[in-house]
N, C-alpha and C positions, 0 to 999 in steps of 0.2 A: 499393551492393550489386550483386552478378553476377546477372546473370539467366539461368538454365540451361533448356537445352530441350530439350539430348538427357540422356535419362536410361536407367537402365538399363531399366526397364519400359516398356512402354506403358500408357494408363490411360484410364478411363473414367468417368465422373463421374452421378449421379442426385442431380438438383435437390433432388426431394421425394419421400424415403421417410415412412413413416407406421408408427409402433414403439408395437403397442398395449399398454397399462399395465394393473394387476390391476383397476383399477375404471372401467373402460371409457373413460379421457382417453388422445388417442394424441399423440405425440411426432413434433414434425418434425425429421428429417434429411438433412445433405448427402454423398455418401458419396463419395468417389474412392477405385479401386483400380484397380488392376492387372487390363488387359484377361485376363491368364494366368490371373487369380485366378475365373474361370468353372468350370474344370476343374484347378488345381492354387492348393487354400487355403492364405490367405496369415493370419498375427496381425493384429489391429484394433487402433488408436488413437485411441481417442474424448477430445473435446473437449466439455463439457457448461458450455453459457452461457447465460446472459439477452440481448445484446445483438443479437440480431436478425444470423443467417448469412445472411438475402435478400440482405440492402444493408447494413446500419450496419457490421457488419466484413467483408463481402463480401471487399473488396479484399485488408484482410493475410490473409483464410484464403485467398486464392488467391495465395499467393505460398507457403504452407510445407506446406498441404493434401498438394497435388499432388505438389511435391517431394517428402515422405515416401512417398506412393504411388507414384510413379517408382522409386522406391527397394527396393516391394515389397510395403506396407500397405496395409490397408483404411482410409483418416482416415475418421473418421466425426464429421459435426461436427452437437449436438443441441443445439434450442433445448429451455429448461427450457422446464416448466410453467406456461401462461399467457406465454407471451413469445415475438415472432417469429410463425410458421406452425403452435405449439402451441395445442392444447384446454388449456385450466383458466384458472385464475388465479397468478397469483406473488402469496402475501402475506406474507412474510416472505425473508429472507436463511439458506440451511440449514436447517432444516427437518429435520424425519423424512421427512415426506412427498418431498421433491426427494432425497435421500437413498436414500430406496427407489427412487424412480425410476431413481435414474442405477444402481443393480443388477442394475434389470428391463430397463433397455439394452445391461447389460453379458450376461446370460443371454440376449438377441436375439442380440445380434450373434456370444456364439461360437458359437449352434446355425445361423447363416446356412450355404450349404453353400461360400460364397467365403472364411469364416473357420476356419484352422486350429484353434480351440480354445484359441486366447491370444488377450490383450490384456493392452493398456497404456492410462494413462489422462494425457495432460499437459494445458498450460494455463498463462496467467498470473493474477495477483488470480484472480478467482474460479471460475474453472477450476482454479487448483491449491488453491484451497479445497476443490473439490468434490472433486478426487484424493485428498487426502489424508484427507478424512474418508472417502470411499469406504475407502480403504485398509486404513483402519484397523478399517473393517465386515469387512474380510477375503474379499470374494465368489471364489464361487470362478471361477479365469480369469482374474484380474487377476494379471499378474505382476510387473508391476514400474511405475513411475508417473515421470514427470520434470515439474518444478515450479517457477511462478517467480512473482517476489511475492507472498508468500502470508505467513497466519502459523498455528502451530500452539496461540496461544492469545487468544481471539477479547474477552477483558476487559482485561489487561494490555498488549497487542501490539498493536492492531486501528487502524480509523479512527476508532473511537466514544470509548475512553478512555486516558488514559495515566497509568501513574500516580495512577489513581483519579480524574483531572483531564478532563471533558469537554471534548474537543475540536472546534474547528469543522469539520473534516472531517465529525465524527457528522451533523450539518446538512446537508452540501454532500451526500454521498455516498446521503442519502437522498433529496434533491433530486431527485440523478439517475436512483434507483430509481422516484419517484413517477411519473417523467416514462416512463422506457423501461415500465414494468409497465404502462403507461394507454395503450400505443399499439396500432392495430389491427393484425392479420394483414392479408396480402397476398390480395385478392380473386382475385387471376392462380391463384396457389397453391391457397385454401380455398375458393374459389367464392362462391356465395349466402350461407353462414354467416359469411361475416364481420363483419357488421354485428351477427349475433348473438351474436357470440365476444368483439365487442368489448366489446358492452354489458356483458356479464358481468364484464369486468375492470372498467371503469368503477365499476360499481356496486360490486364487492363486496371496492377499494381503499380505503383509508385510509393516508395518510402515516406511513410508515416511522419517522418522526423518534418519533413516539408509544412503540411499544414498546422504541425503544433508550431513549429518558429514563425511561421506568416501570423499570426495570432500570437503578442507578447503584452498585448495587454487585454483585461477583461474587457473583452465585448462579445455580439450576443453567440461566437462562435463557443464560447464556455455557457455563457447562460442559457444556451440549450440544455437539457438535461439534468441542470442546477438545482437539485430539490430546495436548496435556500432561496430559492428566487420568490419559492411561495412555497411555508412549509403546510397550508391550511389544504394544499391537494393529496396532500398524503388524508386517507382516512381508514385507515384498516390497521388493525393491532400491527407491535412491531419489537422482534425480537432485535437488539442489535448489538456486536460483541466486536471486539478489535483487543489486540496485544499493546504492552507499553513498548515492545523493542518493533515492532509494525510504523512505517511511516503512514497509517491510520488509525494512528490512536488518538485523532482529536474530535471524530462525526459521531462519537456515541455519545456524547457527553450534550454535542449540539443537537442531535435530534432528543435526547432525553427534553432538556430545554425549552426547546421549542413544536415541538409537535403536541397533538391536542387530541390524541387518540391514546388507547391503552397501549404501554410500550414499557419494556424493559432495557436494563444495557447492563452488559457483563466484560468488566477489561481484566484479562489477565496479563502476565509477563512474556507470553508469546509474541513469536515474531510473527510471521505472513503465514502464519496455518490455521487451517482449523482449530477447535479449544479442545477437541477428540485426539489431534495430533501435535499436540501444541508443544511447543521448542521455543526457549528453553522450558521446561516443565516447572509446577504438574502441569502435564494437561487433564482433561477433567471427561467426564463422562456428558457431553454433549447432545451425543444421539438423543440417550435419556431423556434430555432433557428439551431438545427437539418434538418426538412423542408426545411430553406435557404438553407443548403448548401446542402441536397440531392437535393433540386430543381435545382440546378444550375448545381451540376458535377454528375446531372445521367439523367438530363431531357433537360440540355443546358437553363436551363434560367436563363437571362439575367438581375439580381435581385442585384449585386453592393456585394455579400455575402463577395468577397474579398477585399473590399473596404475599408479605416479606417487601425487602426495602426494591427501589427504584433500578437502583445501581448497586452491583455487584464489583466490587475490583480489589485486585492483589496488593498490597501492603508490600515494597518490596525490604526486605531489610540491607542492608550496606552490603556489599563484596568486593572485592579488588580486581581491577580491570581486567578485563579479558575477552575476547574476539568472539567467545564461544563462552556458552553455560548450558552446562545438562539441565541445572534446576537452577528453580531464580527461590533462595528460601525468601520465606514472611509469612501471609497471612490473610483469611479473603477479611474484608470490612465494606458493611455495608449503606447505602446513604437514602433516605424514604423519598427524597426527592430530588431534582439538578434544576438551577443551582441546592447546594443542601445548606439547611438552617445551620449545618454544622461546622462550615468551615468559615472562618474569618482570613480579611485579608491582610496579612502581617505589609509595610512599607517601609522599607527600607534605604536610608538616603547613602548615596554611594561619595565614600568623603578617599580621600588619597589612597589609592589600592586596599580601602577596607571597607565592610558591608556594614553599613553601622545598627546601632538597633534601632527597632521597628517605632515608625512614629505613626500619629493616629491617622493622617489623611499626604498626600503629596501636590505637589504643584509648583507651579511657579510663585504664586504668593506667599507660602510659606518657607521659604528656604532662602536661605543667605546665598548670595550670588560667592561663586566660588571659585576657584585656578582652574584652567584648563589641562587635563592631561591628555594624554596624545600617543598616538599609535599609528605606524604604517605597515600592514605585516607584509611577511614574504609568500610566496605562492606556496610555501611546504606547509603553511598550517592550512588544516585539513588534510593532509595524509593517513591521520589513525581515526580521521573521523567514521570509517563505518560508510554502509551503505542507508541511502535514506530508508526504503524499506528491507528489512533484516529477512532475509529467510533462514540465516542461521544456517548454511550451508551453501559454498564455504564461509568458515568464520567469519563473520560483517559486521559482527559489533564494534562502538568506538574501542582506541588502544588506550594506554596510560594516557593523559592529556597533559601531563609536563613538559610534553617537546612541544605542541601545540600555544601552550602557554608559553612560549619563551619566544615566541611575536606577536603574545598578546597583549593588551592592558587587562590587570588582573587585582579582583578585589576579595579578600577574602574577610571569611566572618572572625572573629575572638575563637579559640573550639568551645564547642557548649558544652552546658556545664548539667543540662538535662535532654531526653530524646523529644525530635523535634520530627512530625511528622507534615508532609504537604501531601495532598489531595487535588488534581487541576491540573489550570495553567497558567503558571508565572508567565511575570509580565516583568520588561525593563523600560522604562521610560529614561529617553538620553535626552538633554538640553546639548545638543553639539552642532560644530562645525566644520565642513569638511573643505580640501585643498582643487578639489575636479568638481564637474558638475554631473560626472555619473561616478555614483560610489556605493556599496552594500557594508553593511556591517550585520556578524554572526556574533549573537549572544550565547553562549556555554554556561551552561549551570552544571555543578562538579562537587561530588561527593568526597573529602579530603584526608585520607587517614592520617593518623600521629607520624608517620612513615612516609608522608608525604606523597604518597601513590593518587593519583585521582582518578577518581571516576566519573566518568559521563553521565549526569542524570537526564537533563534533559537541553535542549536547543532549540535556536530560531534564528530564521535570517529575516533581512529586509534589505531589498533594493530601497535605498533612499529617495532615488526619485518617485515612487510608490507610496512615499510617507503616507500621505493625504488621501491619494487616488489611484487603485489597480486599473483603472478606466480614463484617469486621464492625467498621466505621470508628468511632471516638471523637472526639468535639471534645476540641477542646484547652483545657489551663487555661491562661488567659494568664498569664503572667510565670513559668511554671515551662518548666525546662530537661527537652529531649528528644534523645533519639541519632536522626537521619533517617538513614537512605542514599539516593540519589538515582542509580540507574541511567542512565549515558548512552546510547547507539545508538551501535551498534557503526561501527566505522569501519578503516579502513586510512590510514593518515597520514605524509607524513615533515615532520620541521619541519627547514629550515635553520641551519645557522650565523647567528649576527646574529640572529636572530628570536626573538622572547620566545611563552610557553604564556599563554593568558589563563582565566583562570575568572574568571564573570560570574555574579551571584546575584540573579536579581527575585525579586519579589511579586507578579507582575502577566507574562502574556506574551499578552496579547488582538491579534492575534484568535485567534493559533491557538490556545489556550486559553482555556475560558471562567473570567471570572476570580470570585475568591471574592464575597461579599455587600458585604463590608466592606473598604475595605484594613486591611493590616494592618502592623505595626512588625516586621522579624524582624529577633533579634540572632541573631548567630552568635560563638562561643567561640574567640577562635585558640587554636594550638598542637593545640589536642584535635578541631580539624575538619580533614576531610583529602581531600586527592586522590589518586586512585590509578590510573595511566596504565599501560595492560600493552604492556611495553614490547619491541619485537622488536628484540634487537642487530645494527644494521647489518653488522657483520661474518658474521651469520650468512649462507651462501648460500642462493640464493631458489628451489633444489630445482626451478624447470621451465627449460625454453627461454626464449629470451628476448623468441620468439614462437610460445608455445603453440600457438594459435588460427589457424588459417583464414581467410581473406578470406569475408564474409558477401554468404551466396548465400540464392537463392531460385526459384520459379519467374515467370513475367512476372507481372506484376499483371492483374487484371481492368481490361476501359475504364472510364476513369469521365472525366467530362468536369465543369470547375467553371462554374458557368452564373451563380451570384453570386458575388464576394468572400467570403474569410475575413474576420471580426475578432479580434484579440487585443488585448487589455486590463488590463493591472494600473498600479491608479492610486492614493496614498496622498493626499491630501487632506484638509487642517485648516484651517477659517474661525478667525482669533486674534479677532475679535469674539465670535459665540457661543461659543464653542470646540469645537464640531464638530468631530469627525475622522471619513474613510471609509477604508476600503480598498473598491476597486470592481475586481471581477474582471468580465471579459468573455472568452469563449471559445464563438465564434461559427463553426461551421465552414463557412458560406454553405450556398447549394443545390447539390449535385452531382447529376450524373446518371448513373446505370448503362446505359452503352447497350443491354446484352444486354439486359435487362428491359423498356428502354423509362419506368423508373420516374427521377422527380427525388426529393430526400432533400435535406431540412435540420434541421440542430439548431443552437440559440442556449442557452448556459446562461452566465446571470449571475447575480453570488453581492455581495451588499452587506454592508458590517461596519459601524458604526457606533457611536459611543460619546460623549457631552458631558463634555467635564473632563474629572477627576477620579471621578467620581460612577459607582461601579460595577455599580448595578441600571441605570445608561442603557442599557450595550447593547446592540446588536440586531442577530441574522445576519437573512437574506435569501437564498433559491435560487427564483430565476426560471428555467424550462427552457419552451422552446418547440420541437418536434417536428410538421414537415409531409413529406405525403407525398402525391407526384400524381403519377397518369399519365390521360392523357386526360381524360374525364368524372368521374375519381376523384380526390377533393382533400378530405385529411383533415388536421386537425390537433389536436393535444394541446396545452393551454398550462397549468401548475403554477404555485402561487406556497407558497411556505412559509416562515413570518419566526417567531423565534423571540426573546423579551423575555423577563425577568423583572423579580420585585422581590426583598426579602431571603427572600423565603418559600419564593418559586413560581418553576417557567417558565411562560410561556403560549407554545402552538402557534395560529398563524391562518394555515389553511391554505387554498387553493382549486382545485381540477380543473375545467376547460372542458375540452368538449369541439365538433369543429365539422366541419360537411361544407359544404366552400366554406368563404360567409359565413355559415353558418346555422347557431347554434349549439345542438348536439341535446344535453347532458349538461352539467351542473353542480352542484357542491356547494362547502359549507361545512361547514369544522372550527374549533371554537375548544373547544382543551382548554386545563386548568391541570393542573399535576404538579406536586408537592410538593419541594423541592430537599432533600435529603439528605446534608446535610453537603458541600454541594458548593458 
């Protein structure tokens, strides 16, 4: 990254403003603008997070903050509700309540007398969750929003479910909420009340993991905040960007689609980062391109930002599996519209473990009823699957998929004999039958080299009792035949010459999904079951330069000094005596210290999966997070644990919150809930 220091502004920065809310809780924020913006109002760009602006993201907000305000803006960056140098408590994820709030931010900041009377609202994960549902509140002042990881529908799309299939993410994600919502404000900042601020969160926390499991199917506990519920409330331009290794690379494509406002989408091969900091690379000059579009829909100028195709995305070309990638080589290609005129949908009927060639439509009417193959896998596929959302540290991408494949059913293509590129998301449509009447099946799509090595391109699950209805699921009768589809995540792909297409079919994909009660037997019908790959003809041109994008800038980071070691950690481990397997995540970012502050900062969060045999009520997730914080005489820490069993029935939660000053520990509790499983 470049580090920029002469800008066109000059700027000036307030640590801690205090933005008071309708029922007396006030909001802390960070503001950089433009020293000019005293005497000639400038548009505001607010940033609305959980993650603590003191110190936890201290650093990257001083790297695009500022930059933006050089440039002209008021960044305005606000801890939620209960989190950071905020009054309240944070007890859920969206909310009506943080909802209203980030309006009654957005109604401060255009009556400030350094704000023109616009804004904008960006953000990655959940910042561009809170944009978007903003958005779609419609406040007035908000003009246009730019958006990255994020999804517009929080049951089908999300961390929590897929597919109607509880994922371990739901687990982990809450882990890490239990841990950030439970930590205190900054004594430097709030003074004497900290102690009393904190206690409040303390106490009036309960683990997150609780209300997403009481909710396993779509109802309106998800359709709150559901920009799909109704995409016509969105009406303000809309930048929106997500990576192919991101478990959100499937909302940019849906709101390109569906929304009816001016709007761009830009995917690259990133995983959960910004496209400034984007892993695996390139990443891409962002900010830049941030600037374009607040310049044009908060300032009116007349700079072409909407100009060029609809959709922006990376072309990935083939590589050989691996956990980690510095750079994802290929290529941007661009499409004028989504769906685009350009890609057809290749079908594919699935005949005895081979992907046959493409026929012009599918169904049941036209295909020869055909032998049932069958598959029951073991709880170890899904070990090299990778974490649903990659951050790419530690390594989380899928592994070789051959050991995967050897409890799966598996169809491969002829290798081809020309480059074959998809653009989307494939689709499997199964005519099958299964032996239980709760059962999931993970489709794998797998890049195959001459060598045999495959690679993970893209995937989907589906709880089958979901086939029909996220809202009102059915067990299955065993041994009768049903039509599933199984939506993949979207991806940008080219396969080689020599290289064969793989589709891979479990029963079973633990940890990243939690798996059914029971295993189960699934046949699938060839001829009548099918793949459907959308297909972009090579030949077509790829509509941008062939270097769109900018070199990514920033401004200097804040000091931060590392005073202990990082750890990273991802470890797959199987005793063949008991027959124990783990996956054991470690992601340790040591102690750092902020020197302006004078403050040290640590997080440790490790995440354990476990499973014996066969035996599908064995296993068990695990989120450990530990959270300290010292300066001087001040030495806090939060330590979480939250492990999450079942049996054919139930889950059980056995949760725990410490809390401590020094060695002394002032706050603890216990949860042990059971939840009822739900066809899950």
């Amino acid at each position: 990254m470049r580090y920029v220091t002469n800008l066109p502004y000059a700027t000036k920065e307030e640590e801690h403003v205090t933005i008071p809310m309708s029922d007396g809780v006030r909001l802390s924020a960070h503001i950089w603008r433009p020293t000019s913006s005293d005497h000639e109002p400038v548009p505001a760009v607010l940033e609305y997070i959980p993650y603590r602006k003191r110190d936890l993201t201290a650093v990257r907000d001083s790297i695009h903050h500022p930059y933006l305000a050089g440039h002209g803006y008021a960044c305005v960056r606000v801890d939620l509700r209960g989190t950071g140098d905020s009054e309240g408590v944070l007890r859920d994820e969206y909310l009506e309540r943080e909802q209203a709030d980030a309006e009654e931010v957005l109604a401060w900041l255009t009556e400030q007398p350094w704000c023109d009377g616009g804004a904008g609202m960006m953000g990655i994960s959940w910042g561009a969750f809170a944009a978007l549902q903003v958005a779609a509140r419609q406040p007035p002042g908000l003009k246009a929003i730019a958006i990255a990881s994020f999804t517009d529908d929080r049951h089908a799309d999300d961390m929590h479910y897929m597919g109607g299939a509880l994922l371990s993410d739901n687990l982990a994600e809450a882990g890490t909420m239990f841990a950030y919502g439970t930590c205190p404000p900054d004594p430097a900042v709030v003074g004497d009340r900290w102690r009393e601020m904190w206690h409040e969160r303390l106490e009036h926390t309960e683990p997150w993991v609780l209300p997403w499991l009481r909710h396993q199917r779509r109802d309106d506990y998800w359709r709150h905040a559901s920009v799909c519920e109704d995409y016509s409330s969105v009406r303000c331009p809309v930048l929106a960007s997500s990576g192919w290794a991101d478990g959100y690379s499937n909302a940019v494509t849906r709101l390109l689609g569906h929304l009816d406002v001016p709007r761009k989408g830009l995917i690259g091969p990133w995983s959960h980062k910004f496209p400034h900091l984007g892993e695996p690379g390139p990443a891409i000059g962002y900010l830049q391109e941030l600037v374009r579009w607040w310049d044009h829909w908060l300032k009116g100028v007349d700079n072409g930002v909407m100009d060029g195709p609809m959709l922006q995305a990376w072309m990935q070309d083939s590589v050989p599996p691996s956990t980690a990638y510095e750079e994802r080589p290929g290529r941007w290609v661009g499409e004028p519209d989504w769906p685009s005129p350009h890609i057809r949908q290749a079908v594919h009927p699935l005949t005895r473990h081979t992907i046959g060639p493409p026929r012009e439509a599918a169904g049941e009417g036209n295909a020869p009823d055909g032998d049932a193959m069958t598959v029951q896998s073991p709880l170890s596929v899904g070990q090299f699957a990778g974490k649903w959302a990659s951050y790419n540290a530690p390594p989380d991408l899928p592994y070789d998929q051959r050991e995967e494949d050897g409890g799966s059913l598996v169809f491969d293509s002829e290798p081809l004999t020309e480059p074959l590129e998809i653009l989307g998301s494939p689709t499997v449509e199964l005519d099958l039958s299964v032996s239980e009447p709760v059962a999931l099946v993970a489709a794998r799509l797998s890049d195959v080299s001459p060598d045999g090595s495959a690679t993970r391109v893209s995937y989907g699950i589906l709880n089958l009792t979901r086939r029909d209805s996220t809202e009102s699921p059915e067990p299955l009768e065993p041994g009768r035949r049903y039509r599933a589809t199984v939506p993949l995540n979207g991806v940008g792909q080219a396969f080689p010459p020599g290289h064969r297409i793989r589709l891979s079919l479990s029963t079973s994909y633990w940890p990243l999904a939690w798996p059914p009660p029971k295993p189960a037997l699934l046949s699938v019908h060839e001829h009548s079951s099918t793949l459907t790959l959308p297909v972009r003809p090579v030949e077509e041109p790829d509509e941008v330069p062939a270097s769109p994008f900018g070199e990514p800038e920033g401004t200097p980071p804040l000091a931060m000094s590392q005073v202990t070691p990082p750890e990273e950690r991802w470890e797959v481990k199987r005793d063949l005596i008991g027959y124990h397997s783990e996956l054991d995540i470690v992601k340790d970012r040591g102690t750092v210290r902020f020197e302006d502050i004078n403050l040290e900062a640590g997080r440790r969060a490790r995440e354990r999966y476990t499973a014996v045999a066969d035996d599908f009520t064995s296993v068990s997730g695990e989120s450990t997070w530990t959270m300290r914080f010292q300066r001087d005489d001040w030495d806090v820490r939060v330590v979480t644990h939250t492990q999450l069993t079942c049996d054919d029935t139930d889950f059980f939660v056995d949760a725990t919150l410490d809390a401590y000053e020094a060695d002394r520990r002032v706050f603890s509790r216990t949860w042990n809930e059971r939840v009822p499983r739900d066809l899950l």
